[in-house]
C-alpha positions as CSV (number, residue, x, y, z in Angstrom):
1,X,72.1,124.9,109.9
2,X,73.0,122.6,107.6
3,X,76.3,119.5,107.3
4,X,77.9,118.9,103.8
5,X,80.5,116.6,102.7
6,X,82.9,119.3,100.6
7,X,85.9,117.7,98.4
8,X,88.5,120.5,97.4
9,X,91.1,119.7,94.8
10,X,94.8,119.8,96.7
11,X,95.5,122.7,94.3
12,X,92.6,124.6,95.4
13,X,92.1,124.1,99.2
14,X,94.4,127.7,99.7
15,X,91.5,129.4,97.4
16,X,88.8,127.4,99.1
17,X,90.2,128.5,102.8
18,X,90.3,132.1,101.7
19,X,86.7,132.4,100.6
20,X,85.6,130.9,104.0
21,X,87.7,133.0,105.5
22,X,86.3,136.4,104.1
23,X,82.7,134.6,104.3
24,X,83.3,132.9,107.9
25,X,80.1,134.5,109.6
26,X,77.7,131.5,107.8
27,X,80.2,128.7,107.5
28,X,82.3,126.6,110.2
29,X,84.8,123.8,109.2
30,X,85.4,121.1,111.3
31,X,87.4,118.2,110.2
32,X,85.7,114.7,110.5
33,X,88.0,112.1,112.0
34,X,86.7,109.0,110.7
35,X,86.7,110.3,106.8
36,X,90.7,110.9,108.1
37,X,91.2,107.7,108.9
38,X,88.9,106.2,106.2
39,X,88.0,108.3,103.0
40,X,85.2,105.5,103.0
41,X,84.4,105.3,106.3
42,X,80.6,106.1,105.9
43,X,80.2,103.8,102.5
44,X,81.7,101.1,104.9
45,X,79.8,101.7,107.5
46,X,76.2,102.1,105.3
47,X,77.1,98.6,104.3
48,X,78.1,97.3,107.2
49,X,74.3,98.5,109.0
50,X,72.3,96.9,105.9
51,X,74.5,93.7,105.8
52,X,73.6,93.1,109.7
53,X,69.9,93.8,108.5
54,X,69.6,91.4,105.9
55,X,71.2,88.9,108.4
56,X,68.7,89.6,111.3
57,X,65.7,89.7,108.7
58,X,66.6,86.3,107.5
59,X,67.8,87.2,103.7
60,X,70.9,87.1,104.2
61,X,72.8,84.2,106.2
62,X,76.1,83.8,108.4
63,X,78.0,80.4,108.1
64,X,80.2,79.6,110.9
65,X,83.5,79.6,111.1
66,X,84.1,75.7,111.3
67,X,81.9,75.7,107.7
68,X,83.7,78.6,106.6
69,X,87.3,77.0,106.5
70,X,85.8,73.7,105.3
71,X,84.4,75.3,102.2
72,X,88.1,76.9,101.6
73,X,89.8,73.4,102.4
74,X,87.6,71.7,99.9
75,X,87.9,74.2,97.4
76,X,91.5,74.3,97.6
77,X,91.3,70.6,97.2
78,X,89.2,70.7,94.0
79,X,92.2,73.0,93.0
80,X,95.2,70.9,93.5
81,X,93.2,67.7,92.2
């Protein structure tokens, strides 16, 4: 068996339903939660995965917090200067 993403037009999901209907021995629907809640959920997640990567392999870094805030504050300094 095979899992596919399948976007239906709003104006088609009645004609879409009705084919799996009369075709429902090979196909079972299941609605995934998380592309509910997020249409993005698995970009944003993809990301997220390779982002922690890049920070465990070293080529990408995390600053903390305290350095974080002191970058803003001096750039909004620069700003009202």
């Amino acid at each position: 068996m095979q899992t596919m993403v399948v976007q239906i037009k709003d104006n088609y999901v009645q004609n879409f339903m009705s084919y799996v209907n009369n075709h429902s021995e090979g196909i079972t629907i299941t609605k995934d939660k998380n592309l509910e809640l997020d249409p993005y959920f698995y970009e944003r997640q993809k990301q997220l995965q390779q982002d922690l990567e890049e920070i465990e392999n070293g080529t990408a870094e995390m600053i903390s917090h305290n350095d974080l805030w002191s970058n803003i504050n001096n750039h909004l300094k620069t700003l009202n200067s």
